[in-house]
N, C-alpha and C positions, 0 to 999 in steps of 0.2 A: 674677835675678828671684825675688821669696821668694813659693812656689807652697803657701804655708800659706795665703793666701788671694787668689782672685783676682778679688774682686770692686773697681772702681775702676783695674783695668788697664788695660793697651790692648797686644795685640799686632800689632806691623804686618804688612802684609800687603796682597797685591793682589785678592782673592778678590772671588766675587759679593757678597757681604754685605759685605765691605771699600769696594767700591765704590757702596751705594745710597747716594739721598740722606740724609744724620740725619734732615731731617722726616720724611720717609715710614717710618723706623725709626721713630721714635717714633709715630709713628699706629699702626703697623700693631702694636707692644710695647702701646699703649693698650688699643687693641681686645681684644688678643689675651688680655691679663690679664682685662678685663673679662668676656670668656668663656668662661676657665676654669672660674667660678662658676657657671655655667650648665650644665656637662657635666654630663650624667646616667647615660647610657647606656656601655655598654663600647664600642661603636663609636666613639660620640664622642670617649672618650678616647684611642681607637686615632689618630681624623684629630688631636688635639692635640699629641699624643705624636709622630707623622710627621712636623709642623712643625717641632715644638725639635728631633730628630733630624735632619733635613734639613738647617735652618738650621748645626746643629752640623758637618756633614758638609762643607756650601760652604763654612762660613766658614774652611775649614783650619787650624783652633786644634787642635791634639793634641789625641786624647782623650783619652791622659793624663796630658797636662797639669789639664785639663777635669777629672777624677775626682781628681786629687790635691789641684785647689784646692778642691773643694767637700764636703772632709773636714768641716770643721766643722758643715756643714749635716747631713751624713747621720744625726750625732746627733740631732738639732733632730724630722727626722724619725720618728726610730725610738723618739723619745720620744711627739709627737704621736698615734703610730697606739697605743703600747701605752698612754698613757691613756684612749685610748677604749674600747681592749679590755678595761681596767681599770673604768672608771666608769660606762661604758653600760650599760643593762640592759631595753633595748629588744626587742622581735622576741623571736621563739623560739630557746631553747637549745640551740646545736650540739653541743656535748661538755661534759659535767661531769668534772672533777679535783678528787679533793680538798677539795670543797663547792666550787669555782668554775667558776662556767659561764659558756659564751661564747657568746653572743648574736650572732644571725645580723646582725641592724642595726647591733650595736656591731664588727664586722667588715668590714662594708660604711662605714660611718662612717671610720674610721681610714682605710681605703683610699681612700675621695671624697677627706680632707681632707691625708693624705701628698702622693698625687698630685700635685695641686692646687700644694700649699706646691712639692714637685718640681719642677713646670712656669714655676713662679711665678720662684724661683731660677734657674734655670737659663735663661732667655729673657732677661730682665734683665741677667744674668750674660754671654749673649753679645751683648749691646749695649753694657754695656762694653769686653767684650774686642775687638773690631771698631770702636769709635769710638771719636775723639779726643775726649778734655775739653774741645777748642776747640770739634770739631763740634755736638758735645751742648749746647753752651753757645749757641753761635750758633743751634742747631734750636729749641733752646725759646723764645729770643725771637723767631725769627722767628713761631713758631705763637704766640705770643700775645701777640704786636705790636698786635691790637686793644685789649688792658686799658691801654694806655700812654693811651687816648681818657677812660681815669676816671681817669687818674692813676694808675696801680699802676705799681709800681718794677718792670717787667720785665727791664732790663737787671738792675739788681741780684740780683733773684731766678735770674734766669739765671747771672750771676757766682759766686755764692753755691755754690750746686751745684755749677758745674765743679770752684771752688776743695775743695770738700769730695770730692769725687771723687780729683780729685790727690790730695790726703794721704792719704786710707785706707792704700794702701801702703805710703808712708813713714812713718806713724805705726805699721803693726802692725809694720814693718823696726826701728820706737824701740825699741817695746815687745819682741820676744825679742832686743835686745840690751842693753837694761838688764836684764831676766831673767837672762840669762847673765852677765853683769854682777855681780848681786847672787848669783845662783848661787855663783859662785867667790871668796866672800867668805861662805858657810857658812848663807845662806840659804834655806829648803827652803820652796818653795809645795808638794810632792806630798803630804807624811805629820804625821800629827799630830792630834789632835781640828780639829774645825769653825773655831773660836777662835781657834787658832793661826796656821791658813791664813789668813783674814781680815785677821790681823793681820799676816801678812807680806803682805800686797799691799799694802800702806800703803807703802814702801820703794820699788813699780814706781811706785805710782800719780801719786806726788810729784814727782821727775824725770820723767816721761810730761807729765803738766800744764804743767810751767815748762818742758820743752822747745815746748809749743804753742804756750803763749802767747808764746814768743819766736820762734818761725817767723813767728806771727800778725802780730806787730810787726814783724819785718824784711818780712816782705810788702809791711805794709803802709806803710813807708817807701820800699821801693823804688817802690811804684806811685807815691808822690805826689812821688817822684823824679822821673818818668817823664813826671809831668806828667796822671796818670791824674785824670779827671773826670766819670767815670760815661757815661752811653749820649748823651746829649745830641753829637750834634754828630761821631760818629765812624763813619769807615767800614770796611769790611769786605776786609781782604787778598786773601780767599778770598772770592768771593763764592756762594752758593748757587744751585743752578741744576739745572731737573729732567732728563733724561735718557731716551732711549726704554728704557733698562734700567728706570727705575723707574716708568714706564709698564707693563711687561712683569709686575712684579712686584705690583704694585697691583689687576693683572687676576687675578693667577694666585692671591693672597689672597682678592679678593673670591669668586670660586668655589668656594674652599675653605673660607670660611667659610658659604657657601650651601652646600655639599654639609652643613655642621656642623650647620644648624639644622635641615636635612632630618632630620638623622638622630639628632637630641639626643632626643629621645622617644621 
């Protein structure tokens, strides 16, 4: 499993979070992003922070595993918080260096909006890693089975996603093996002016595309192989079905996110 990145995985597993139902994951992922944006307070991000930690701890996915896929993110991060430190110039000045001062708000800022982007990743992140692309596929149109009443392509839209789900991984699996590839044939993406880099990614980028578009096309030959005709008229292997576990888990969110609002101010 190539744990450079693992978002669009799935590991299996019999765990609490392995076993809710996908809608109630994705309601409860809905919500939960939704109010992120809304944490103010250090308590609040304490109860936020509990959740993904929690979450992270049932779902029995290593942690790290967990911290090694989410390398690329921590940049993303630590870039986020130091432009703020860099360009805010809000609030009063906590330390001057060198003519540069750091601003008590441009401090606080970086830290609301890392966090945030943290919690945001990493919730997400274990909704992939605990659901099946099928399940995830089947949750979304089940939840929005009413838009099919205006005509909106739900099944599609649903398909759509799972399929892009699936390839993340096989596509980043493409990409550091034509890397390595082009590597051992005297191509160097690390060193060199701006220019040069650039211009050697032309070389991944090329073979990365025309291996897409040709998964694209065998896909999409097999399904019409298969007899594949969109949402109209097909049933369900698995059928979905709620459980007193996600009964149990629905109560135990909703209070928590009532203790949250209690205490966001």
């Amino acid at each position: 499993m190539n744990q450079s990145l693992i978002i669009g995985q799935f590991v299996p597993g019999e765990s609490l979070i392995h076993r809710i139902d996908p809608r109630l994951k994705l309601v409860i992922i809905f919500i939960y992003v939704l109010v992120i944006f809304s944490a103010e307070t250090l308590l609040s991000y304490g109860i936020l922070f509990a959740i993904a930690i929690s979450t992270a701890v049932l779902s029995r996915v290593p942690a790290t595993f967990i911290i090694k896929g989410l390398k690329p993110v921590w940049f993303i991060i630590a870039l986020t918080f130091l432009l703020h430190i860099l360009l805010t110039r809000e609030g009063e000045p906590l330390i001057t260096v060198w003519g540069f001062s750091l601003y008590d708000q441009a401090l606080l800022q970086g830290l609301n909006i890392s966090a945030r982007l943290l919690l945001l990743i990493l919730m997400t992140t274990l909704l992939t890693l605990t659901t099946t692309p099928i399940s995830i596929t089947d949750a979304v149109e089940a939840l929005l089975k009413p838009l099919k009443y205006v005509r909106f392509p739900v099944h599609e839209l649903a398909l759509m996603m799972s399929i892009s789900l699936r390839f993340i991984p096989t596509i980043m699996q493409e990409t550091d093996k034509i890397a390595k590839a082009q590597s051992s044939r005297g191509l160097d993406f690390t060193t060199g002016p701006i220019k040069d880099r650039l211009k050697a990614i032309i070389p991944l980028l090329i073979p990365l595309f025309v291996g897409a578009f040709k998964r694209a096309e065998d896909l999409a030959l097999a399904m019409e192989a298969r007899g594949y005709q969109g949402g109209e008229g097909r049933t369900k292997y698995r059928a979905l079905t709620f459980q007193p576990l996600d009964l149990i888990v629905a109560l135990v969110f909703v209070v928590v996110m009532t203790l949250f609002f209690v205490t966001r101010t």
